[in-house]
ZAGUVEX-946132 format. One line per 2 residues: number of its first residue (from 1); their letters; for each residue x, y, z of C-alpha. Coordinates in pm, 1 decimal, always signed. Layout:
<nodes>
NUM) A) X/Y/Z; ...
</nodes>
This chain:
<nodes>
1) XX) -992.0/-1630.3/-224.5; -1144.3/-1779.0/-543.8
3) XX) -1095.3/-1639.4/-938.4; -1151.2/-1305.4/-1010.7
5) XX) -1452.5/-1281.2/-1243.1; -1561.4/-952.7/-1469.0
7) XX) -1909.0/-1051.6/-1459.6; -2112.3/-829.1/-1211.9
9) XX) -2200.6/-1024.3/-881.0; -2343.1/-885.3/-510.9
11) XX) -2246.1/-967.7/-161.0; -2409.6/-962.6/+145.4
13) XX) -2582.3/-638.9/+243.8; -2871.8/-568.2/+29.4
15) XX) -3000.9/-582.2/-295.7; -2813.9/-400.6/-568.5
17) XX) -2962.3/-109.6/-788.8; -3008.4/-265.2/-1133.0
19) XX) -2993.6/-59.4/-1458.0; -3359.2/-16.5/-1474.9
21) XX) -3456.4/+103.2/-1196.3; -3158.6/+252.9/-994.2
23) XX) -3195.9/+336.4/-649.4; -3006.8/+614.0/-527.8
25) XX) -2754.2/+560.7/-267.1; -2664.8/+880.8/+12.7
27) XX) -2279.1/+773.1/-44.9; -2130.2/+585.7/-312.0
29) XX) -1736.4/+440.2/-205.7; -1568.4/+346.2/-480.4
31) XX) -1298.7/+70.4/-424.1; -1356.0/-149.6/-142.7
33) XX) -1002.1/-83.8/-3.6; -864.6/-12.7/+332.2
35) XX) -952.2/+339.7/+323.6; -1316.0/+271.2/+171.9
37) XX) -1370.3/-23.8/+435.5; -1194.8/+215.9/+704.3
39) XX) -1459.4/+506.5/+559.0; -1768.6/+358.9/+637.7
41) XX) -1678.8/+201.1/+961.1; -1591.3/+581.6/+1078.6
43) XX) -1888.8/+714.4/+913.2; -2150.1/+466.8/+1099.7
45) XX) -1930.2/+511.3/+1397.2; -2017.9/+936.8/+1381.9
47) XX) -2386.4/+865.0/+1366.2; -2373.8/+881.1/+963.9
49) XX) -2738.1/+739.4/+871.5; -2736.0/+760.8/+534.8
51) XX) -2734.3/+452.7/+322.3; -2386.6/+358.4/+192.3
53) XX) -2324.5/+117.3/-167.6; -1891.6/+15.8/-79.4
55) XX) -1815.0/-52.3/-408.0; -1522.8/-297.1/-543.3
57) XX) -1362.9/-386.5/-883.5; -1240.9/-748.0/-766.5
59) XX) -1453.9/-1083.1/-745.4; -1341.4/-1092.4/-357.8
61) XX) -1509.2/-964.2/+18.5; -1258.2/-671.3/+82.8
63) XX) -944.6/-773.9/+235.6; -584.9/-665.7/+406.4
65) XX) -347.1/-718.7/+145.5; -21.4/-656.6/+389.8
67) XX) -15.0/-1048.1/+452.1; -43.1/-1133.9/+90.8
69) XX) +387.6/-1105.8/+3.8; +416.5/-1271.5/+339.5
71) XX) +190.1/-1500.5/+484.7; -70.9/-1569.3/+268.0
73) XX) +238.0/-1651.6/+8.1; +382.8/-1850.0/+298.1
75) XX) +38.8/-2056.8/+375.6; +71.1/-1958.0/+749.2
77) XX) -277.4/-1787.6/+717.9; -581.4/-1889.2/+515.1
79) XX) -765.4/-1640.5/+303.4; -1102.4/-1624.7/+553.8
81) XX) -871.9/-1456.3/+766.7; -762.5/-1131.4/+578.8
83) XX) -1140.5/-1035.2/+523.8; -1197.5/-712.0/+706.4
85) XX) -1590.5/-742.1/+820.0; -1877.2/-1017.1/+822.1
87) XX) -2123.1/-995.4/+524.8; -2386.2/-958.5/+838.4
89) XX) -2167.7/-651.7/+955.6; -2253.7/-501.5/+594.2
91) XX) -2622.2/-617.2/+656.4; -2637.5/-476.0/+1017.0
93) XX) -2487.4/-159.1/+933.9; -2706.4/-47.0/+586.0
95) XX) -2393.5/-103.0/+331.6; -2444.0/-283.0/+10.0
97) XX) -2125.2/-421.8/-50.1; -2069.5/-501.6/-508.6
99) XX) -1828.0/-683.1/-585.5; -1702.3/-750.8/-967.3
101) XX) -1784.2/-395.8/-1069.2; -1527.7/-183.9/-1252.4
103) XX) -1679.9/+172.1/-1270.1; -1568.4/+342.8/-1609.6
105) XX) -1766.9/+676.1/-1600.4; -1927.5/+884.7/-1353.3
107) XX) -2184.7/+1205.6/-1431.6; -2173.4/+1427.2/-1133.5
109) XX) -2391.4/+1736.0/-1055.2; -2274.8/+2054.9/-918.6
111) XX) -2357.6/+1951.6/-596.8; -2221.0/+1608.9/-544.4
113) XX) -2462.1/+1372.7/-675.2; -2448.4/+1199.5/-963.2
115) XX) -2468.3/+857.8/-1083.2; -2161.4/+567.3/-1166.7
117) XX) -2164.1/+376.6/-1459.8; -1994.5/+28.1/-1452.8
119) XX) -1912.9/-160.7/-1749.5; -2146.2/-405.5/-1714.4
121) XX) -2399.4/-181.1/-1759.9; -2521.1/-101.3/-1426.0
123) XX) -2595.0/+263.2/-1301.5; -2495.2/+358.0/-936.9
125) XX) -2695.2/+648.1/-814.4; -2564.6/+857.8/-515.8
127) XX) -2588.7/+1168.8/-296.2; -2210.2/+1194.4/-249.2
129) XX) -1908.0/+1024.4/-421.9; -1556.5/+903.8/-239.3
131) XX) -1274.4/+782.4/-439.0; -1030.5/+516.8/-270.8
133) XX) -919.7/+400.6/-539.2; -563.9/+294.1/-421.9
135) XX) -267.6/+193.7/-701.4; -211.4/-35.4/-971.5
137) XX) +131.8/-214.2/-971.5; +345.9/-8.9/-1199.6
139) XX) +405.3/-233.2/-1557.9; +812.3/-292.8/-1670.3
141) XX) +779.2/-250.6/-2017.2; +1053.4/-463.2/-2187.2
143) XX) +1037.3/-785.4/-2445.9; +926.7/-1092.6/-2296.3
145) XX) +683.2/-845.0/-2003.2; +397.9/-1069.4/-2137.8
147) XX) +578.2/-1411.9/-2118.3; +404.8/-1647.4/-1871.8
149) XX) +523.9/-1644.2/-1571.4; +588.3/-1295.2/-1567.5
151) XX) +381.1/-1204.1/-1240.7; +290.0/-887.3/-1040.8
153) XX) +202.5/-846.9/-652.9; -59.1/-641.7/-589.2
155) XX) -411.6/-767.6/-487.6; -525.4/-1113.6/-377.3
157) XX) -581.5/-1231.6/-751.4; -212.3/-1151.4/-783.7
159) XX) -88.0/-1345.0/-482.0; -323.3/-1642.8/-594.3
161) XX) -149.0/-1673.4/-943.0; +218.8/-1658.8/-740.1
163) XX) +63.6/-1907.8/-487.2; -20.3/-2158.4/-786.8
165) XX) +316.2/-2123.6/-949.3; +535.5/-2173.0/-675.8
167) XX) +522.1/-2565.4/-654.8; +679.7/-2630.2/-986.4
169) XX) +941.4/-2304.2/-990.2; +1299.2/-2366.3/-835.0
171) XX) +1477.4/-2029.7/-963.1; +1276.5/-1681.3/-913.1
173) XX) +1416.0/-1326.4/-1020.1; +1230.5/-1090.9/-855.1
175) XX) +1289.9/-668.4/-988.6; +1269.4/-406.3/-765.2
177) XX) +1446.9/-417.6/-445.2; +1186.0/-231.8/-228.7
179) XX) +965.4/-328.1/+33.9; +687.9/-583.7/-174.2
181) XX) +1022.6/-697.0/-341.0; +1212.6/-818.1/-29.8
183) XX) +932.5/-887.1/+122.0; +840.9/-1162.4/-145.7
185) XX) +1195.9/-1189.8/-201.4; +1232.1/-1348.6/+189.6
187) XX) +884.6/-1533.3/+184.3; +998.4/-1724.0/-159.1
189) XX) +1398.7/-1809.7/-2.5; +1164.8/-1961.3/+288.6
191) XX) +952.1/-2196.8/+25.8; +1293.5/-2312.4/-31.7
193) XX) +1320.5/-2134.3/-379.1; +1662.7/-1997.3/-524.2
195) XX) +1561.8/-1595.3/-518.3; +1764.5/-1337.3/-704.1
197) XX) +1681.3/-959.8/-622.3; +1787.1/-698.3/-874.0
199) XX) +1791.6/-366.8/-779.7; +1812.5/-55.5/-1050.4
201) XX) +1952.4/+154.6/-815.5; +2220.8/+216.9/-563.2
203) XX) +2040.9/+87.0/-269.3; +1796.4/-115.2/-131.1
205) XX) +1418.9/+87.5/-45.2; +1602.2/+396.5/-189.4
207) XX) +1245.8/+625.7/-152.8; +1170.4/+491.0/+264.9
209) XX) +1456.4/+458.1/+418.4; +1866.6/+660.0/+497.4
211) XX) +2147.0/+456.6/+356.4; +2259.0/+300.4/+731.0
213) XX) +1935.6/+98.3/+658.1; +1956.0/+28.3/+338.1
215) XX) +2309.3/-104.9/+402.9; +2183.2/-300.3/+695.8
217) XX) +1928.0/-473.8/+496.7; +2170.2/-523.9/+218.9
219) XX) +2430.2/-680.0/+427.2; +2159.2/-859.2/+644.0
221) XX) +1942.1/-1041.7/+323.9; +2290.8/-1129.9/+184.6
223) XX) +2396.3/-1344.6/+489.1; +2076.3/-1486.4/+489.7
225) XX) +2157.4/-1605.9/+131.9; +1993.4/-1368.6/-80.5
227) XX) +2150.0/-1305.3/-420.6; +2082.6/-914.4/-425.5
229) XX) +2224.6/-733.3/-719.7; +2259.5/-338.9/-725.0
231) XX) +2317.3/-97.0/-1027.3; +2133.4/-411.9/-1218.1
233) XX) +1850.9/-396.8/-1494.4; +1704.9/-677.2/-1672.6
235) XX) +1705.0/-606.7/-2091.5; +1440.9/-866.3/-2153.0
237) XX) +1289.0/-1194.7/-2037.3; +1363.0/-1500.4/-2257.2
239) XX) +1119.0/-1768.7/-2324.3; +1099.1/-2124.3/-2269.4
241) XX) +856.2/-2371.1/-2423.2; +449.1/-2368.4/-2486.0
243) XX) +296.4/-2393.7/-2128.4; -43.9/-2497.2/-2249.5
245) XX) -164.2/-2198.2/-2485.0; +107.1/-1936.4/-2336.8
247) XX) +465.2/-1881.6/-2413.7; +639.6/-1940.7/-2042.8
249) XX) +967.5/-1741.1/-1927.6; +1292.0/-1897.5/-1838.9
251) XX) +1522.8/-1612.5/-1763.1; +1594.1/-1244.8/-1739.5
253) XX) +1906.4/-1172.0/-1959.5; +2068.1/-856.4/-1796.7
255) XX) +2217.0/-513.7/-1939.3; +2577.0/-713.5/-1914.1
257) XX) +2420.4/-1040.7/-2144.1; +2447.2/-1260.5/-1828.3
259) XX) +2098.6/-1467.2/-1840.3; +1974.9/-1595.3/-1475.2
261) XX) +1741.3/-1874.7/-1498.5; +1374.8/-1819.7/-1421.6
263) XX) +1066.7/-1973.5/-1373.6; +905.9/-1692.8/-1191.9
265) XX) +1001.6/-1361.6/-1235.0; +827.5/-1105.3/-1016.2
267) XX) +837.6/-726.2/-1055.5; +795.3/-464.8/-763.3
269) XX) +913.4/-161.1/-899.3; +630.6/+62.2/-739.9
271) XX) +300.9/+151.2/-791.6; +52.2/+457.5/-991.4
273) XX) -194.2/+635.5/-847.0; -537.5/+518.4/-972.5
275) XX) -667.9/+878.5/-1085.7; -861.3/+789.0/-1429.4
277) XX) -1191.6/+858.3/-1260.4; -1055.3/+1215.1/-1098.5
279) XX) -909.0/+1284.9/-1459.6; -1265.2/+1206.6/-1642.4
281) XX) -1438.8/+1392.8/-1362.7; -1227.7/+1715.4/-1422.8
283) XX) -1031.3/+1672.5/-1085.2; -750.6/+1847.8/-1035.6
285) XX) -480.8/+1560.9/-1016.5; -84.4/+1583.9/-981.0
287) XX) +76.7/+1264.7/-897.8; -223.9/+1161.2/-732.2
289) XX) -572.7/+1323.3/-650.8; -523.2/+1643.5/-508.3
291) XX) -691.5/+1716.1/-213.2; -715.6/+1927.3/+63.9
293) XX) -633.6/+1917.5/+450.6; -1008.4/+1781.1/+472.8
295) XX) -975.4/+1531.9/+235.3; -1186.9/+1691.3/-32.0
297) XX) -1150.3/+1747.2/-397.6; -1060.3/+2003.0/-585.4
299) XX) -1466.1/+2015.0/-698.3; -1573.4/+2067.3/-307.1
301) XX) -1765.0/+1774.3/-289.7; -1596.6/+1428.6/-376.6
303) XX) -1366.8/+1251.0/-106.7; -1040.7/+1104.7/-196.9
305) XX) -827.2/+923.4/+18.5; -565.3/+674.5/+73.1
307) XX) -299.0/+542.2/-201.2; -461.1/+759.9/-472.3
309) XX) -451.9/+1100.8/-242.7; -220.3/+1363.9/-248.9
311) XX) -223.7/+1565.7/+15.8; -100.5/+1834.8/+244.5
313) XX) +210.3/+1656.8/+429.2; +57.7/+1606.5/+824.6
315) XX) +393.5/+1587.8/+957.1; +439.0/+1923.8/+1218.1
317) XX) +685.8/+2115.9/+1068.3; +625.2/+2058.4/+732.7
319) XX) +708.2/+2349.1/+444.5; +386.3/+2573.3/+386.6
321) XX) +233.3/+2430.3/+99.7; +389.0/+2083.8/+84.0
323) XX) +240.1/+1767.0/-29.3; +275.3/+1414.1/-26.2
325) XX) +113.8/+1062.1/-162.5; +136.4/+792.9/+142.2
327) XX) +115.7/+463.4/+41.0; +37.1/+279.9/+360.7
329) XX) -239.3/+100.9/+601.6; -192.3/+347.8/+878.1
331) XX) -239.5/+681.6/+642.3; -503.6/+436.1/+495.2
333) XX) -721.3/+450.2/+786.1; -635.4/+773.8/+956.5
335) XX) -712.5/+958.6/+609.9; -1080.8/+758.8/+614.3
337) XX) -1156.8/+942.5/+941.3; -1057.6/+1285.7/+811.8
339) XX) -1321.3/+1169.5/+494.0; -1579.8/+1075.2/+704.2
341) XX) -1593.7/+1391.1/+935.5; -1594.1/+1615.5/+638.6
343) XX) -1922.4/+1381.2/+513.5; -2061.2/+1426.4/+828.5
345) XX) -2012.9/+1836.6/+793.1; -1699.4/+1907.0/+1069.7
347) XX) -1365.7/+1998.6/+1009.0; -1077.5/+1816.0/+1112.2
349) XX) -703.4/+1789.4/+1011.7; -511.7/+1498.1/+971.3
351) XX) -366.3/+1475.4/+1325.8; -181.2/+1141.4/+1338.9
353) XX) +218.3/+1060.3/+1299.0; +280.7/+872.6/+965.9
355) XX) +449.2/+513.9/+1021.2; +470.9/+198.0/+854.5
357) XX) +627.7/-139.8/+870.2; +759.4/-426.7/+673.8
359) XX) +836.4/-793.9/+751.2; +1136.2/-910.4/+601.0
361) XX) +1218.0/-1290.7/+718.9; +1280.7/-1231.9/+1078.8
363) XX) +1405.6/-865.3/+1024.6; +1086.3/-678.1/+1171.9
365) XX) +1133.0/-321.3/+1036.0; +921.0/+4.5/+1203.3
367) XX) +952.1/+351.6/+1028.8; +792.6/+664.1/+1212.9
369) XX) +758.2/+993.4/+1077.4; +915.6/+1078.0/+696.0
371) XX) +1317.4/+1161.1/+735.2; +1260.8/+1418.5/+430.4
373) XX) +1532.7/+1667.4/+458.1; +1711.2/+1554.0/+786.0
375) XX) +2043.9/+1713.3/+801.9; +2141.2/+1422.7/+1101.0
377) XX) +2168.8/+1081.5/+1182.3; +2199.5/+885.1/+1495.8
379) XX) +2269.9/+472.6/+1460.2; +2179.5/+243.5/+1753.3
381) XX) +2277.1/-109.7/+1724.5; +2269.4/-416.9/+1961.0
383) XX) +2414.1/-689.9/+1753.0; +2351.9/-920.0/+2044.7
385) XX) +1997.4/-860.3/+2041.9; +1987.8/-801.3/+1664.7
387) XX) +1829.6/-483.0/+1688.7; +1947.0/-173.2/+1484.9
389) XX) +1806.7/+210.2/+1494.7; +1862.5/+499.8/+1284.7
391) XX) +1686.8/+827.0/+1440.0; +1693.2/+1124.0/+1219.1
393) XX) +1734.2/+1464.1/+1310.5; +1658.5/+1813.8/+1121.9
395) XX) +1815.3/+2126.1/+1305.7; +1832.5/+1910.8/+1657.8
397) XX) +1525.6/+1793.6/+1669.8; +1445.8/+1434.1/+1571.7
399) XX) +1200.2/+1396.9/+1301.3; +1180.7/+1027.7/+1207.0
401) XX) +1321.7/+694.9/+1281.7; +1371.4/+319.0/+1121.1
403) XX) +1383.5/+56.3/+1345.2; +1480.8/-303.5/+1305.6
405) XX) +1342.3/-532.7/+1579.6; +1343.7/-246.6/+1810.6
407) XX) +948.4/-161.6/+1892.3; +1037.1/-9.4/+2205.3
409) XX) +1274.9/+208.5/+1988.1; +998.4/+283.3/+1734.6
411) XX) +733.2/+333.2/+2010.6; +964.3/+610.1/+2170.8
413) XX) +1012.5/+784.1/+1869.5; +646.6/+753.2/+1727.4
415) XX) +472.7/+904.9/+2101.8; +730.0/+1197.9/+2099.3
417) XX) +643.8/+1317.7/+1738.5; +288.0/+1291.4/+1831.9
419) XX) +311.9/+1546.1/+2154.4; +564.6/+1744.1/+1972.9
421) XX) +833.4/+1631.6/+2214.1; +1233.4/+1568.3/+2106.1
423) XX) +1443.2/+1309.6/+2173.3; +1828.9/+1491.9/+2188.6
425) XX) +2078.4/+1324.8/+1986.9; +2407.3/+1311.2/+2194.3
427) XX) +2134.1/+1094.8/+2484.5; +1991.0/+883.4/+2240.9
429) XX) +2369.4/+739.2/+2054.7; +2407.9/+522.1/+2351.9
431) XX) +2174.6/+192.4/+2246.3; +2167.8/+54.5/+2616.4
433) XX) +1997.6/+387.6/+2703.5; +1598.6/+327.2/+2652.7
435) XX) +1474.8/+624.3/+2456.5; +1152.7/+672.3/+2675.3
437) XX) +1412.6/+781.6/+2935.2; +1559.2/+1038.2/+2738.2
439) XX) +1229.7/+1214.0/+2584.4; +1211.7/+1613.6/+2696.8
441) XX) +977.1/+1889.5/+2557.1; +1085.7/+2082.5/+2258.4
</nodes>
């Protein structure tokens, strides 16, 4: 996908305002995301005429970074085929698409306009202002974090520096034992690398998933040859010799003074809201920017959606006055269309079911719905078939459910939360019974 630059640079749609003579733009997007690609589709889609700059910090066309722990690591796709639209789409559509600009100040007007400043000196004019600003990887602060070799998985610039280091590495430690972890984790044992995962806490994905899953995947990575260590925290990364002008890692010595060898080590240990922008524009922000049920800002005016959101939780049922942050591609885009009708002046919720997915080597995992506060469990496994379920239940009525090469499973569960319907418990523990079958109204 090429080296990430900080020099400013355009793509594509139309000529950029320059610092001189800004032009002002009807919507300004900034970060060229899923949610701020997903954003301007919807708005063109509802008839939106007004001319839109989609605004990125990296030296890349925006891309799906899903593939990039799996695939793209793997070299089973090429980078040309992660980019979400054309530069003609841009063109066709009225969207200036920047790349290489990091915006470090904005001065907004009472009623939504304002203009960007990027620290190259160019000014970014606009009529309205959307923030999808997604996460940065979250930093492990301990001696040796700044050692070469010392790597983090979050955009494409990210995945190329893994990419380049792979060839020479034979032993990787990767902390954090969630899903960019084991994702990587699998990808790397593939590449024929020796891969130890260490885990802080008791369990593997301790914030997505019940503890039948995380056992599953614990006992399921293992036999695939996995070293996966629980309860384990690395005390500092020791050095090797001068690789060129850097100091280069060669192990993570543990709490317990063991020292695995390491050419690579790779932390996942979660991600922060990107909120500086919301903070320096007065917006009300709590783990996250705080928004409402139409995607709007605490000013009334700015957009803010995606990884850097937090917002009323969608899910029926929910507590009055509950919120949540949703890292994923499928709040990613159904959030964008919530944006882009309050641009466009109507009012509508959030109306889909959360889900999300992970690829771990062939284990092909599908959450829907959030199991917050179940009270119940039911497990269906098919070790012949290698699938494994866990639905969960709060007073009855099923609420979520993970499922491990079991779409059909995932499917059921994800169309009944949608029309409100149940799937009852005592039915659904027998795994030969399909859960479509079993589906009544609540």
């Amino acid at each position: 996908m090429g080296t990430h630059v900080a020099a400013a640079e355009q793509t594509s749609a139309g000529t950029a305002a320059q610092p001189d003579s800004p032009t002002r733009t009807g919507l300004l997007i900034i970060g060229a995301s899923q949610s701020g690609v997903q954003l301007a589709v919807s708005l063109r889609a509802l008839g939106f005429d007004e001319h839109i700059t989609l605004l990125g910090d990296e030296d890349h066309r925006p891309y799906q970074r899903p593939a990039l722990s799996k695939e793209f690591l793997q070299g089973t796709v090429e980078s040309e085929s992660l980019i979400f639209r054309s530069n003609e789409y841009w063109a066709e559509h009225n969207v200036d698409l920047v790349k290489g600009e990091y915006i470090v100040g904005i001065d907004k007007e009472a009623d939504g306009s304002g203009v960007a400043h990027s620290s190259s000196g160019r000014q970014f004019p606009f009529q309205r202002l959307a923030l999808t600003v997604g996460a940065r990887a979250r930093k492990l602060e301990i001696e040796g974090g700044d050692l070469d070799g010392v790597l983090y998985l979050r955009n494409a610039d990210d995945a190329l520096a893994l990419k380049a280091r792979v060839g020479d590495a034979r032993d990787v430690v990767v902390i954090g034992g969630g899903f960019i972890g084991l994702e990587a984790a699998s990808s790397l044992q593939k590449m024929g690398k020796n891969v130890t995962v260490l885990e802080f806490g008791p369990r593997l994905v301790g914030r997505a998933v019940g503890e039948e899953t995380a056992d599953y995947f614990l006992q399921a990575h293992r036999a695939r040859g996995l070293d996966i260590r629980l309860n384990t925290s690395a005390k500092r990364f020791t050095a090797a010799g001068a690789a060129g002008n850097a100091v280069a890692v060669a192990g993570v010595e543990l709490q317990d003074g063991t020292v695995l060898p390491a050419q690579i080590v790779l932390v996942g240990i979660g991600v922060l809201p990107n909120t500086q922008l919301a903070e320096q524009l007065g917006l009300t922000v709590d783990n996250g920017i705080v928004v409402d049920r139409f995607a709007l800002a605490s000013d009334g005016t700015t957009v803010a959606i995606g990884d850097c959101a937090n917002m009323p939780n969608p899910v029926p049922g929910s507590a009055p006055g509950e919120r949540i942050r949703l890292e994923s591609v499928n709040n990613a885009i159904e959030h964008a269309k919530v944006a882009a009708y309050s641009l466009t002046g109507r009012r509508e919720e959030y109306a889909g079911i959360p889900w999300f997915w992970s690829n771990q080597a062939d284990l092909k995992l599908q959450i829907a719905g959030l199991c917050n506060g179940y009270d119940q469990t039911v497990l269906r496994r098919d070790e012949a078939r290698g699938k494994f379920s866990v639905l969960y239940y709060r007073l009855g009525q099923v609420i979520a459910a993970d499922c491990v090469n079991a779409p059909l499973d995932f499917m059921a569960v994800k169309n009944a939360l949608a029309k409100g319907q149940n799937i009852p418990a005592a039915a659904a523990s027998d795994p030969a019974t399909p859960l479509k079958t079993i589906t009544t109204d609540s």
